[in-house]
C-alpha positions as CSV (number, residue, x, y, z in Angstrom):
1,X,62.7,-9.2,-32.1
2,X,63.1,-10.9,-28.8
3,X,66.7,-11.7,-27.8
4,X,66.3,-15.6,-27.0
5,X,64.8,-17.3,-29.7
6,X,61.7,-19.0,-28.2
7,X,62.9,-22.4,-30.4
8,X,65.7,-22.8,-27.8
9,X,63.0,-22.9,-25.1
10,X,60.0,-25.0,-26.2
11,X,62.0,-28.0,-26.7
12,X,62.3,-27.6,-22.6
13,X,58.5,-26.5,-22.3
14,X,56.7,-28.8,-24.2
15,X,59.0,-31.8,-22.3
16,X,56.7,-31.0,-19.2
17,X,53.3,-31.1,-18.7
18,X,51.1,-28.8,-19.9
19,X,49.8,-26.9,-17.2
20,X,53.3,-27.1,-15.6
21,X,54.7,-25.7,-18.0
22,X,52.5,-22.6,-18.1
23,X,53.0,-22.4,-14.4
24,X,56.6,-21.7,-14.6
25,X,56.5,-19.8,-17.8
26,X,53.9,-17.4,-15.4
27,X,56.4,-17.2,-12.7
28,X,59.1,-16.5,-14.9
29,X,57.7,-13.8,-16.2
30,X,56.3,-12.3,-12.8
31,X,60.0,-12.7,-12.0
32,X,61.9,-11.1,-14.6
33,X,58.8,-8.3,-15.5
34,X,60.1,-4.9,-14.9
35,X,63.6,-5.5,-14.7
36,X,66.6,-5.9,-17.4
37,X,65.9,-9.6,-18.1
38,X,62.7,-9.0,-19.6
39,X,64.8,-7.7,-22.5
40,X,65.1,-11.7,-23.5
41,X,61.6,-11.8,-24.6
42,X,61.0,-8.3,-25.8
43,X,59.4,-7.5,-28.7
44,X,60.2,-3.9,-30.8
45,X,56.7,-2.2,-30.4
46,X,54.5,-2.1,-33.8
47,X,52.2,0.8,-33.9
48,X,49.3,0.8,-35.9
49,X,46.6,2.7,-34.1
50,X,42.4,2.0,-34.9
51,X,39.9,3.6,-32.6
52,X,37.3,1.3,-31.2
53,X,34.6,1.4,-28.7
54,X,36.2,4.5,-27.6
55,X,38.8,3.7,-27.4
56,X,42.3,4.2,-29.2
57,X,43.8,0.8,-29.6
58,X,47.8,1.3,-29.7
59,X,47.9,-2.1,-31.8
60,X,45.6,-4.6,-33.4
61,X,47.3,-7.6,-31.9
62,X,46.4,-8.4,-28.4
63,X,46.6,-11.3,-25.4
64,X,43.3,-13.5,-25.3
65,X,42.0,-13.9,-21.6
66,X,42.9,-17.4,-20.2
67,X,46.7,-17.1,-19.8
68,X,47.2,-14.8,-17.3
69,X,44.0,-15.8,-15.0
70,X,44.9,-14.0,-12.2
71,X,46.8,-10.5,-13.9
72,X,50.0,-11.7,-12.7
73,X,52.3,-10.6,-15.5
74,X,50.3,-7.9,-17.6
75,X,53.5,-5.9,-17.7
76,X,55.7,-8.9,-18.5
77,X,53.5,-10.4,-21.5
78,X,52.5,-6.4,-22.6
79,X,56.2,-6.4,-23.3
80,X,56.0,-9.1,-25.9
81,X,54.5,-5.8,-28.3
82,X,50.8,-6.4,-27.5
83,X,48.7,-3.3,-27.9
84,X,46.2,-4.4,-25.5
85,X,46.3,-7.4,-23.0
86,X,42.9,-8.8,-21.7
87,X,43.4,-10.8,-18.3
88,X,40.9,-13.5,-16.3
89,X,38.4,-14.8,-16.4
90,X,38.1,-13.8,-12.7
91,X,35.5,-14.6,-10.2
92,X,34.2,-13.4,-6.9
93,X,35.8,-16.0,-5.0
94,X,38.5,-18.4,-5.0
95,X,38.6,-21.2,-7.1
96,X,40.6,-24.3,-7.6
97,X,39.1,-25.0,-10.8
98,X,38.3,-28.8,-12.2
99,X,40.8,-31.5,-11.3
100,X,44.2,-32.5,-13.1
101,X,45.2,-33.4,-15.5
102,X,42.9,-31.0,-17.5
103,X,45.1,-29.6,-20.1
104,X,46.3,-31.4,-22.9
105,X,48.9,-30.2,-26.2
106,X,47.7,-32.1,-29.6
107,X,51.1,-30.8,-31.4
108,X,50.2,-32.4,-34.7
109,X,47.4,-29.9,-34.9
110,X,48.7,-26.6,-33.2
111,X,46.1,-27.1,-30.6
112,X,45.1,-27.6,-27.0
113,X,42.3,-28.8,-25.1
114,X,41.7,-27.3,-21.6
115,X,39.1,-28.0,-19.1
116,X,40.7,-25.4,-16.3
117,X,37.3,-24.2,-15.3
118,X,38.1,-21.0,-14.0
119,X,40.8,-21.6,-11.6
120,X,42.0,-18.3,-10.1
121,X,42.3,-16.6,-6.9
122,X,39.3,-14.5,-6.8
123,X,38.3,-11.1,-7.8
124,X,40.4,-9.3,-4.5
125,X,43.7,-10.7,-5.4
126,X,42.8,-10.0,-9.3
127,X,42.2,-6.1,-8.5
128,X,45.7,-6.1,-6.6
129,X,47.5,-7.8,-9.2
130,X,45.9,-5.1,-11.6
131,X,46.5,-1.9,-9.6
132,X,50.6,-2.9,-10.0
133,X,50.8,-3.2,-13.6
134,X,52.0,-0.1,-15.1
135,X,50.9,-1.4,-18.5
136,X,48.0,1.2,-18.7
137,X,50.9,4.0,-17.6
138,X,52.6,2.9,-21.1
139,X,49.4,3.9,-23.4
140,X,48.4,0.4,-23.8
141,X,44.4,-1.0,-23.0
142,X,43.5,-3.3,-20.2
143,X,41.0,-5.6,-20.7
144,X,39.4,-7.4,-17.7
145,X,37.5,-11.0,-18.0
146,X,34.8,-11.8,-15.8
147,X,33.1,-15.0,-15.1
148,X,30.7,-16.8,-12.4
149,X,31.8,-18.9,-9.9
150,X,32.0,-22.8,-10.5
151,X,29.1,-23.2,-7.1
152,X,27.1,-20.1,-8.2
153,X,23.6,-22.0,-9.4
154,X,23.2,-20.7,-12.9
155,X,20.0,-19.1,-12.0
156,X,22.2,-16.4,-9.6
157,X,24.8,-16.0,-12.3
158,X,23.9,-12.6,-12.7
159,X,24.7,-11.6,-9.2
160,X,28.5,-12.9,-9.6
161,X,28.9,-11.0,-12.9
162,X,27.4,-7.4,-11.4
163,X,30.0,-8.1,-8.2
164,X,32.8,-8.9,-10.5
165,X,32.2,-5.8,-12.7
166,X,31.8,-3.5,-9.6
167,X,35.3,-4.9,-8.5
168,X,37.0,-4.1,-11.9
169,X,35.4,-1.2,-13.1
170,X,37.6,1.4,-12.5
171,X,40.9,-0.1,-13.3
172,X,39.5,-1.5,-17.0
173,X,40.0,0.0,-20.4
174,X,37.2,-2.4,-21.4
175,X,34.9,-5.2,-19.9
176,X,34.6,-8.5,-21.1
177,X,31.7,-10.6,-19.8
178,X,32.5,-14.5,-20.2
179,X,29.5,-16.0,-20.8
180,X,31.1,-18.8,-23.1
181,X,33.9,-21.1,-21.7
182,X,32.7,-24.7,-22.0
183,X,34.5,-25.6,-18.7
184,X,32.3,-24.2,-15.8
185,X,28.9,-26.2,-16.0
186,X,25.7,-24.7,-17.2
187,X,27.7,-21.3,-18.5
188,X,26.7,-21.1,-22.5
189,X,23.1,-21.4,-21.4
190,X,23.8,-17.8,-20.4
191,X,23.8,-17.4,-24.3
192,X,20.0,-18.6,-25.0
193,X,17.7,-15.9,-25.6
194,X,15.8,-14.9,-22.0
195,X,19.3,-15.7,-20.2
196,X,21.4,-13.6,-22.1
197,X,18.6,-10.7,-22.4
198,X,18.0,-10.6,-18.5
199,X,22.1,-11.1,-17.6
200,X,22.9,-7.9,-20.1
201,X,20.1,-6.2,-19.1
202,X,21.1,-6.1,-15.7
203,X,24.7,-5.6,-16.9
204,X,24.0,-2.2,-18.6
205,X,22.0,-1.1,-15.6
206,X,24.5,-1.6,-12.9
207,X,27.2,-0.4,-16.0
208,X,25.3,2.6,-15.8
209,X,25.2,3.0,-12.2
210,X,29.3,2.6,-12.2
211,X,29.3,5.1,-15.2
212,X,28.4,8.3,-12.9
213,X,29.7,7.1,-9.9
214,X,33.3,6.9,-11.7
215,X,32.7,9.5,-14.1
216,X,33.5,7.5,-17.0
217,X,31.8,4.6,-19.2
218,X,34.0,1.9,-19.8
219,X,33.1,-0.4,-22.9
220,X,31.3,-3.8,-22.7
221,X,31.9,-6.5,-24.7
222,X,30.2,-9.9,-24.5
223,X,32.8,-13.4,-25.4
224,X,30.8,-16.1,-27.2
225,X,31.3,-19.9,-28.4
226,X,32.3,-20.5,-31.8
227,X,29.4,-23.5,-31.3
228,X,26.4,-21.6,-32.5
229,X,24.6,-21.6,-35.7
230,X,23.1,-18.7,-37.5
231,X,20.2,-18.1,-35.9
232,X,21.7,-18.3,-32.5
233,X,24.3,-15.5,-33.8
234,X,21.3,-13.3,-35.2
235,X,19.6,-13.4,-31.9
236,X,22.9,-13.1,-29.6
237,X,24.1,-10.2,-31.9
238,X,20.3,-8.3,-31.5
239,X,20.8,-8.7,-27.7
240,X,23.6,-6.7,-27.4
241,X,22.4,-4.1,-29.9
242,X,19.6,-3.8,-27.8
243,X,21.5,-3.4,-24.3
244,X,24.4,-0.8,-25.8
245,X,26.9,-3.6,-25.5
246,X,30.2,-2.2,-27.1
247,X,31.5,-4.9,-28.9
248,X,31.7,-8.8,-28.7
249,X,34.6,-11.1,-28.4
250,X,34.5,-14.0,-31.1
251,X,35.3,-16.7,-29.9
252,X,36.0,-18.7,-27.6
253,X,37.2,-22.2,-27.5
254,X,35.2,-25.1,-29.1
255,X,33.6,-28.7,-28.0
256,X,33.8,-29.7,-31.7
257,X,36.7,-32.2,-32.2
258,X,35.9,-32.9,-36.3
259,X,39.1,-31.7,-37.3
260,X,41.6,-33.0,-34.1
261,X,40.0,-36.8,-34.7
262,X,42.2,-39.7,-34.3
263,X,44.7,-37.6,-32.5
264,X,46.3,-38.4,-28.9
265,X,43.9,-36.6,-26.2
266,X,41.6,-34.9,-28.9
267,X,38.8,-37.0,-27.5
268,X,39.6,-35.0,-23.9
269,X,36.6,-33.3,-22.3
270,X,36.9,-29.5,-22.5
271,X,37.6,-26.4,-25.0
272,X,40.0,-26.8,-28.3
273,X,41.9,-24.3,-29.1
274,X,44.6,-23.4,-31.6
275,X,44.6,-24.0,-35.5
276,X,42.1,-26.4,-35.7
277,X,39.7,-23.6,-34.4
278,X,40.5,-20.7,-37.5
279,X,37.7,-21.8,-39.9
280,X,35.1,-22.3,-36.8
281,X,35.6,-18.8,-35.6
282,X,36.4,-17.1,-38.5
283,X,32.4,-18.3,-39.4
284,X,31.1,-16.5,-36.7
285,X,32.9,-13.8,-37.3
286,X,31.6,-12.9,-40.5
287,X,28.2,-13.9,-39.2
288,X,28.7,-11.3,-36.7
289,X,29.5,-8.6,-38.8
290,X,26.5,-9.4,-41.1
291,X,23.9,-9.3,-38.1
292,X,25.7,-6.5,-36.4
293,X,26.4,-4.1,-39.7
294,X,29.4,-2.2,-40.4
295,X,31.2,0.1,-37.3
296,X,29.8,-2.6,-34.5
297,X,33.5,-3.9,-32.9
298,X,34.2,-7.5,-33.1
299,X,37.4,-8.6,-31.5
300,X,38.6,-11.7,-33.4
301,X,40.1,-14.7,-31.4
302,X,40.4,-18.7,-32.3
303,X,43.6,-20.3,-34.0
304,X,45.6,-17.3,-34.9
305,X,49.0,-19.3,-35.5
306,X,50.2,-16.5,-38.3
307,X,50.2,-13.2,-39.6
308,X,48.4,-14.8,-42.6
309,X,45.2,-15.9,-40.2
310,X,45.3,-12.7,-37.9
311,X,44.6,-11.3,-41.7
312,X,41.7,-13.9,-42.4
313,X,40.1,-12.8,-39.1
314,X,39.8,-8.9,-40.5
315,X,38.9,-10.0,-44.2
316,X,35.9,-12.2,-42.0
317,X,35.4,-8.8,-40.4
318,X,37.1,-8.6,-37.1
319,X,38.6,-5.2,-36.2
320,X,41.3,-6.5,-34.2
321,X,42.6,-9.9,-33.4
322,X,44.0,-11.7,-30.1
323,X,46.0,-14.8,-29.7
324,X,46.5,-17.3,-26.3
325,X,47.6,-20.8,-27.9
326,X,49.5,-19.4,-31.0
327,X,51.7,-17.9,-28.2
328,X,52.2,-21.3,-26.8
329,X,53.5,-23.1,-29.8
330,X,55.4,-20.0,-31.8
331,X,56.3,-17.9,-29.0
332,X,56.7,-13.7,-28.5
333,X,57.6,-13.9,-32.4
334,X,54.5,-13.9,-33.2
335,X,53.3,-11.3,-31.8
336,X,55.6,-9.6,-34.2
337,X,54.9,-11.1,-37.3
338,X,50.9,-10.0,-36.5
339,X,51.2,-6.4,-35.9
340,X,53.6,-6.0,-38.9
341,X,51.2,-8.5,-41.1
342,X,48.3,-6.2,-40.0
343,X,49.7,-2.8,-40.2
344,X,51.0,-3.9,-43.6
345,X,47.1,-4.4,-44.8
346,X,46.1,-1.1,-42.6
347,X,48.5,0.7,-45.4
348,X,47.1,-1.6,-48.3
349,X,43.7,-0.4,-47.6
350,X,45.0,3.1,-47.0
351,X,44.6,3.2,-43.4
352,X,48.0,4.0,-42.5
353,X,48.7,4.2,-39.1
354,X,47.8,7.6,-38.0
């Protein structure tokens, strides 16, 4: 367990605003990654390897893209005993996002809203960023988030994803193609039928391209919103059968606010995240995994706050969980208590850690 118990902290944390707050709990950790201080936060690594997509995952716990936007402090938060980190969402150019305030803690509720929209530094300073971590060095997987820029007309979307995958390709364990985030205008209509069929065709095709230039094929995975019915997950989940997608991510955050009502800012514009978001997600997920079959990967994500709801994602039938917001209001513990919760039901079901 880390040395400095995160309940010392958070009083400080959640005393400042939100997104200030995150800011100097990024620096910090750009700061102290690499050196002895970063022995305050550390987590003892949990090893419970599943091969996916591929790949060998280390761990089933990882870091949900959105808190490390611009792969700042992969080496500082892989510490925390992730097995694989996913950073972004970047896009080809610079951002500033939407304007503040646009983050907002509902504490009551284990939750956040965030309309952020994106805000990062662009795809150039992303790659550099990347190419210093040493995370991939340690045996752990990368994932890289992509995303369209805010000015990009929907209808050219495709050209910002097939530039942002170009850019990250060859320092990526896996892909992940934001297509999701309620924040940037017009982006979930990337998940109606002839969008998302023409954005992963060309996807796959320039994937493929990348594939024999590098001399490797790096996994694809799609993120979706935990606001689609059935039918929408049957057609989504035929889409990337039919384009050799490698897994999906599910889910994002939601524009619901049926469980957060009557609650200070839960009437915010923008994604909820956090506990209110479990059920929701957990929904799609075994949706998913109906439509999809057994052996597709589904990376779990949405209101992981324990090791008892990273195990709800798997009986739902993720392979492998993340958490972003749980991180927020429990701290590098939990990290911890996942991995142990889900190597504990690896050996359960006889899958012990190989």
């Amino acid at each position: 367990m880390s040395l400095l118990p995160y309940g010392l902290a958070r009083p400080f944390l959640f005393g400042l605003d939100p997104e200030t707050a995150h800011e100097l709990t990024l620096g910090s950790l750009a700061r102290v990654q690499g050196t002895p201080l970063q022995w305050a936060y550390r987590n003892a690594f949990v090893p419970d390897p599943i091969a996916l997509a591929g790949l060998q995952f280390p761990n089933r716990v990882g870091l949900a893209a959105g808190l490390d936007k611009n792969a700042r402090c992969i080496d500082g938060l892989g510490g925390m005993g992730f097995g694989f980190v996913e950073v972004g969402t970047v896009t080809p150019k610079p951002q500033p996002g939407n304007p503040r305030p646009r983050m907002f803690r509902l504490p009551e509720a284990n939750a956040l809203i965030n309309r952020l929209g994106f805000n990062n530094d662009g795809l150039d300073a992303f790659i550099a960023n990347v190419q210093r971590s040493r995370f991939r060095r340690q045996g752990r997987l990368l994932g890289l988030n992509i995303g369209k820029n805010a000015a990009t007309p929907i209808e050219q979307a495709t050209s910002d994803y097939l530039a942002c995958l170009e850019g990250v390709y060859p320092h990526a364990d896996y892909v992940t193609v934001n297509i999701s985030s309620p924040n940037t205008k017009n982006l979930r209509e990337l998940q109606g039928d002839a969008a998302l069929d023409a954005l992963l065709s060309a996807i796959a095709a320039r994937r493929g391209e990348l594939a024999a230039r590098h001399g490797r094929r790096v996994p694809l995975f799609v993120k979706i919103a935990p606001d689609l019915d059935q039918a929408q997950v049957e057609v989504i989940a035929a889409t990337l059968r039919r384009h050799g997608m490698d897994g999906v991510v599910a889910t994002n955050t939601t524009i619901a606010r049926d469980r957060v009502k009557g609650l200070a800012h839960a009437e915010e514009v923008g994604g909820l995240s956090g506990g209110p978001l479990l059920e929701a997600s957990n929904r799609v997920i075994a949706q998913l995994r109906t439509a999809l079959g057994a052996g597709f990967p589904i990376i779990g994500v949405g209101g992981v706050m324990s090791g008892a709801d990273a195990l709800s994602k798997l009986q739902a039938g993720a392979d492998v969980v993340q958490i972003y917001t749980g991180l927020i209001y429990k701290g590098p513990g939990l990290v911890d208590e996942v991995a142990r919760a889900l190597r504990s039901e690896s050996a359960f079901r006889g899958r012990a850690p190989r």
